[in-house]
N, C-alpha and C positions, 0 to 999 in steps of 0.2 A: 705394575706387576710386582716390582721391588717390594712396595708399601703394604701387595695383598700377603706376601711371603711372612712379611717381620709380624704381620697381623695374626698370620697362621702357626708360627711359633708361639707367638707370646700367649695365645689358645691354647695351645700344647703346653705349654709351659705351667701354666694357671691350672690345667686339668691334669696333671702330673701333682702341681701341690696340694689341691684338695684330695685326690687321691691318698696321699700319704696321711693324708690329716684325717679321714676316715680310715686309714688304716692304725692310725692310732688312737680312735676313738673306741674301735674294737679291740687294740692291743687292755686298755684302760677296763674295758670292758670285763675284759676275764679277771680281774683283782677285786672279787665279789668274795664275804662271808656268806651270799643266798647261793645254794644249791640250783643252778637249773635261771638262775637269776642274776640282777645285777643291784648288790646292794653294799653301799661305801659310807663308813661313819668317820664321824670326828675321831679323831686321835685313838684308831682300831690300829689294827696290822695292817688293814687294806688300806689306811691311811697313806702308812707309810710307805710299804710298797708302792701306792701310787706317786706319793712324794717323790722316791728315790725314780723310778723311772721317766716322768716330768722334769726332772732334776737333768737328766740325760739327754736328754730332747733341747730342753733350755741351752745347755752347754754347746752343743750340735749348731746350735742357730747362732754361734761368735757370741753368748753372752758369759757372765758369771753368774752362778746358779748358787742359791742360797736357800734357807727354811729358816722364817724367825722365829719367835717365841712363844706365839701364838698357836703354829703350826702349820702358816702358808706355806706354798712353794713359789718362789722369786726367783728372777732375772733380773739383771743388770747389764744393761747398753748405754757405752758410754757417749756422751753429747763433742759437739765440735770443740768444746773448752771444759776444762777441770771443776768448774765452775756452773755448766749452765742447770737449770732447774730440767724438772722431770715429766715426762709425759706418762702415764699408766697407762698399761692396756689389760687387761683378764676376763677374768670371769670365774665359778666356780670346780673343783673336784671333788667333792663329795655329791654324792646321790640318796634320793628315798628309799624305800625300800621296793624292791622288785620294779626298777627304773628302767629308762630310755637310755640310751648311750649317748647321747647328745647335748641333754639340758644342762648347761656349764662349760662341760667338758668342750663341744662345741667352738665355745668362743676363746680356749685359751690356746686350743690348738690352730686358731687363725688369729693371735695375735702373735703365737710362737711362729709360723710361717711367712707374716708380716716381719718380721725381724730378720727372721731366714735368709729373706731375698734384698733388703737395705744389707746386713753384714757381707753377703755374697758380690752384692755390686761396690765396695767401699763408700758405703751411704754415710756419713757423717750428717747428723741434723742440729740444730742451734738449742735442743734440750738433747736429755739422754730419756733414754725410753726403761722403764722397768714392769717387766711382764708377769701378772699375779694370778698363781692358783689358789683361790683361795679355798679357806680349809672346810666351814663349815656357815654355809648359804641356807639347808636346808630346816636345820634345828634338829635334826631325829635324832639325838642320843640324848640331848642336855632338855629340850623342850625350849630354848632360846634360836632364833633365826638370827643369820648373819654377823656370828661370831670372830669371823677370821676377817670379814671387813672393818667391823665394829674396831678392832684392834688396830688397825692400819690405818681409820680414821680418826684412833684417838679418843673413842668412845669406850671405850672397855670399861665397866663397870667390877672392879673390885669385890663384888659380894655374889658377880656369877662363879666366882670358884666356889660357893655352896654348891651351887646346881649337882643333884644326884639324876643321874641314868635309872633304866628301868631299875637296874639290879643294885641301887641303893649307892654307885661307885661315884663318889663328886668329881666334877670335873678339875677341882683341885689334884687331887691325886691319877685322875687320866693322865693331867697335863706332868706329871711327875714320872708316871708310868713309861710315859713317852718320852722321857730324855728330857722334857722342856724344863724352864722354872716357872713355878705359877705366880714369883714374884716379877718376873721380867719381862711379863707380858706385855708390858706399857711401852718396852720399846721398841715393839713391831710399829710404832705409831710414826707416820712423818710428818714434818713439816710442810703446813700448811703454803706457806712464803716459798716453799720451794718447787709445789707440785705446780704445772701448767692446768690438767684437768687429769679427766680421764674418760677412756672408748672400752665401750665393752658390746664386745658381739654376741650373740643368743639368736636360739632358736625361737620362731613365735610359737607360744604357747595357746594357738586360738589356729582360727581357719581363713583370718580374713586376708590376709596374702592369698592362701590358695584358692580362697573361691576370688577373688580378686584378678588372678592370673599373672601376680606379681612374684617375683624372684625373692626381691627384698624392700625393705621396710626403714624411714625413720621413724624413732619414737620419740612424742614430743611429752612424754613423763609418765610415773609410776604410781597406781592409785597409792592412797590412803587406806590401811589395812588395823584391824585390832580383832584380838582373837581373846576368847574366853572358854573357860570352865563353869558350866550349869548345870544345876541340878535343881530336880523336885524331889522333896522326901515324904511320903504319905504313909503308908501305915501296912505292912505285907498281912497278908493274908489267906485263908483254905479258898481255891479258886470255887470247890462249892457250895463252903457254910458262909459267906458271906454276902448277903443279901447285895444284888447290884445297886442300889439308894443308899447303900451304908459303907459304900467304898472309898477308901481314898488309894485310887491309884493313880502312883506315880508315872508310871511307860503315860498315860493319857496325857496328863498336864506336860511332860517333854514333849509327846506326836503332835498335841494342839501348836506349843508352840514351836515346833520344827515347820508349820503346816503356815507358818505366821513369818518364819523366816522369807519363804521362796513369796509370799504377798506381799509383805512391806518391799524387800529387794523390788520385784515387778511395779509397785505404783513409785517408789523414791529415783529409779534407773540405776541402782547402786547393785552388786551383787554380794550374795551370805549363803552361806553352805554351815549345815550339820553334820561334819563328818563321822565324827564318835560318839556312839551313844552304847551304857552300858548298865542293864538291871540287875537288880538286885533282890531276894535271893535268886533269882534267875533259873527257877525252876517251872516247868510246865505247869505244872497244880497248886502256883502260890501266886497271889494280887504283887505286885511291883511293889515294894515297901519303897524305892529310892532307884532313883533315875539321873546317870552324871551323863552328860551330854556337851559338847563342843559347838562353838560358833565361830565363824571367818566370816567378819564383815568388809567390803571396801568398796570406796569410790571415789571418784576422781579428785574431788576436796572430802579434807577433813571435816569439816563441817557438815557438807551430806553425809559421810560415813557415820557421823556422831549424831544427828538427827534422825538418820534409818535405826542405830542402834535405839538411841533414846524408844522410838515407837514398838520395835519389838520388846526391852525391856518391859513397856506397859503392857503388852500383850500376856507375855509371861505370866505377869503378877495378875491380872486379872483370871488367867487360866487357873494360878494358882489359887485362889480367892474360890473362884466358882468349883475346885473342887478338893477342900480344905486340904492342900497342900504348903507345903512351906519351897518359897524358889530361893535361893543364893547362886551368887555369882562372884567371878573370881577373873582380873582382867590378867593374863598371864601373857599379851604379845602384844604390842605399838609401834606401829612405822608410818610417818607421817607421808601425806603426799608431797612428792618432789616432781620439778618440771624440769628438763633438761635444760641447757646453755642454747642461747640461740647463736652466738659463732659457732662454739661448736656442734651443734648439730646442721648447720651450714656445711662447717667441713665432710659429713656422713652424705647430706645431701650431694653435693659435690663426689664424691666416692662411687653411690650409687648410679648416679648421671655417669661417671665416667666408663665404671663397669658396663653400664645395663642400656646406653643412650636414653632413657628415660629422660624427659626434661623435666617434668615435676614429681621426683621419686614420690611414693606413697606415705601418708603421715599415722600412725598408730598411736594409741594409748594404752600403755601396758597395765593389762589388770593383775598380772602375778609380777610379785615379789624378786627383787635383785639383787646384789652388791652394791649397786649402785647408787641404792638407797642411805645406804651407810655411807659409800665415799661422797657423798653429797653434802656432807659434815663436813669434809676434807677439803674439796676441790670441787668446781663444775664438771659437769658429765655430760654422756650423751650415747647412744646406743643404737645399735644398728641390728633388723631384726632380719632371720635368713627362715625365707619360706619352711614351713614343718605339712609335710605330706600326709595321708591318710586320717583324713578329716581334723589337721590339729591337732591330733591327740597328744601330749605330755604328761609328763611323771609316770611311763607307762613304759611295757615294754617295744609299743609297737608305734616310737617316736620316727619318725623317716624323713632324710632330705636326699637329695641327690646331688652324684658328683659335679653337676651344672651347677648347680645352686651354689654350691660350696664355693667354687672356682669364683663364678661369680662375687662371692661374700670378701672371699680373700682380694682379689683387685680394688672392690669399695673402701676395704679395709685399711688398704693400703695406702690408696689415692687419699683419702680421709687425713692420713696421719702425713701425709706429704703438704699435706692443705693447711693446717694447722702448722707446719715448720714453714712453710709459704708466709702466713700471714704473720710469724714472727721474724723471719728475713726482713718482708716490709713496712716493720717498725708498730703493723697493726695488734693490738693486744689477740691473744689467742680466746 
């Protein structure tokens, strides 16, 4: 009876923190430039606003809250010794435009509650833990993905301070705008020798937990992704002085090959999406002179992703061919395939078995894009996925999980980073 009592608090307990942690998923929520919507960019005002409030939350949970140079927001929890290396936990704050309240946000608000509850019990662990929002996962201002990990990993690429926003503004001078220096970005970076790995929780981005009837999820890696800039340019013209055998329209040679994306994906198992496409003069009563067009290819290895590409590439050029078009291409986004750590996604395993009694948690393979693609540069990873409701759906406004689910995530989460100071107690590598 005792043991059913401590079971029934510690229920309550779990369902009080995920509560809080949707309740500040929706606080986050309102620090939107969209009207009616929920829309957070790089180094905006809603940036920092969210910075500053995350910064408050951080603090709250017994850490020291910090913003590097880049324009993450960080925590700081110190280890059993002055000395010990670091464990990461995060995920993203920024969002698309007209977003979910979840995708990122999510996972930083259950590693900020994971910390919450180690500071509240005097948890001292044989690493120190530093909890990261990072700043920009999505890419929507600069046109680059995974900017504020990129930096933290040590990848930062010096000649993305060209990068111009719509309105022409480089990210050099954002980053200036914002208080930062765009020379000192480099020392958002840490040391490799010092981090353990890193845990990042997310929402799944797909249905297969929930047609599954699963809570949660480990993921055993992140496809292989490259995106491009396409176009066909043919020749505009009077939609009715121009004889249909004597056309060269562009909108055709992109449809064929948008129509050539969703084929090859289906026979290779890899998936590509056209999300952007944009004609030119783009009038009702004129032929397509010029057709710019977008592709996201990925799959599980690089090498499928770069062999699906390669065949639609042929497609393309043969469409272009068959209807004297001219195609060019322009590779503007690369994120290779990474697998997670198998200790540590043992520890997540172990997490979710502990939360959910599951003996063989659920094993996924993430088709979208992470943080932890970049900290994979850094450190080993490993990721934990929390059921997403009504049908799946992400980057959208109608992302949903529930406060069971949550509770749940955060115990995993928990148990997970206790697992991994476990096997560093006994002497086993993490």
């Amino acid at each position: 009876m005792r043991r059913a009592r401590r079971a029934a608090a510690s229920a309550g307990a779990s369902l009080e923190d995920a509560r809080e942690a949707l309740r500040r998923c929706d606080v986050l929520a309102g620090i939107s430039s969209m009207e009616g919507g929920i829309e957070r960019v790089y180094l905006s005002r809603e940036h920092a606003a969210a910075n500053a409030q995350v910064s408050e939350w951080i603090e709250g949970a017994g850490m020291r809250a910090w913003q590097d140079q880049a324009g993450n927001a960080r925590g700081s929890y110190p280890g059993a010794t002055p000395d010990a290396p670091v464990l990461l936990l995060g995920s993203h704050l920024d969002t698309v435009p007209d977003a979910g309240r979840y995708d990122g946000i999510l996972g930083v608000m259950i590693a900020i509650a994971v910390v919450r509850r180690l500071h509240a019990h005097g948890v001292m662990l044989p690493f120190a833990i530093e909890v990261l929002g990072f700043a920009d996962e999505e890419g929507v201002r600069f046109g680059r993905t995974l900017l504020g990990s990129c930096a933290v990993a040590g990848t930062w690429d010096p000649a993305w301070l060209d990068l111009p926003d719509g309105e022409g503004v480089t990210l050099r001078n954002a980053l200036a705008s914002f208080g930062l220096d765009p020379e000192e970005v480099a020392s958002a970076a840490l040391d490799p020798a010092t981090v353990v790995g890193y845990l990042e929780a997310h929402i799944e981005q797909g249905p297969l937990l929930l047609d599954a009837g699963r809570p949660l999820g480990v993921v055993s890696g992140i496809m292989g992704a490259k995106r491009f800039d396409l176009a066909m340019e043919g020749e505009a013209g009077h939609a009715g002085g121009v004889p249909m055998r004597h056309r060269r329209d562009a909108l055709l040679g992109a449809a064929e090959t948008a129509i050539a994306v969703e084929q090859v994906a289906l026979e290779h198992g890899v998936v590509g999406t056209v999300g952007q496409m944009a004609v030119l003069p783009g009038a009702a009563n004129v032929i397509p002179g010029r057709a710019d067009f977008s592709l996201d290819v990925r799959a599980a290895t690089d090498a499928d992703r770069d062999k699906a590409w390669e065949e639609i590439r042929a497609r393309a050029v043969a469409a272009a061919g068959e209807r004297r078009l001219t195609f060019t291409e322009h590779l503007r986004h690369e994120a290779r395939a990474t697998s997670t750590e198998r200790r540590l996604s043992e520890a997540i395993e172990h997490g979710v078995t502990v939360a959910t009694g599951e003996r063989e948690p659920m094993e996924l393979l993430s088709k979208a894009g992470h943080d932890a693609m970049a900290i994979a540069s850094l450190a080993p990873y490993a990721m934990l996925f929390v059921r997403n409701g009504n049908g799946g759906v992400s980057h959208h406004p109608d992302e949903t999980v529930t406060v069971e689910d949550v509770a749940l995530a955060i115990d995993a989460f928990e148990a997970a980073v206790l697992a991994v100071a476990q096997r560093m107690t006994d002497g086993t590598p993490a």
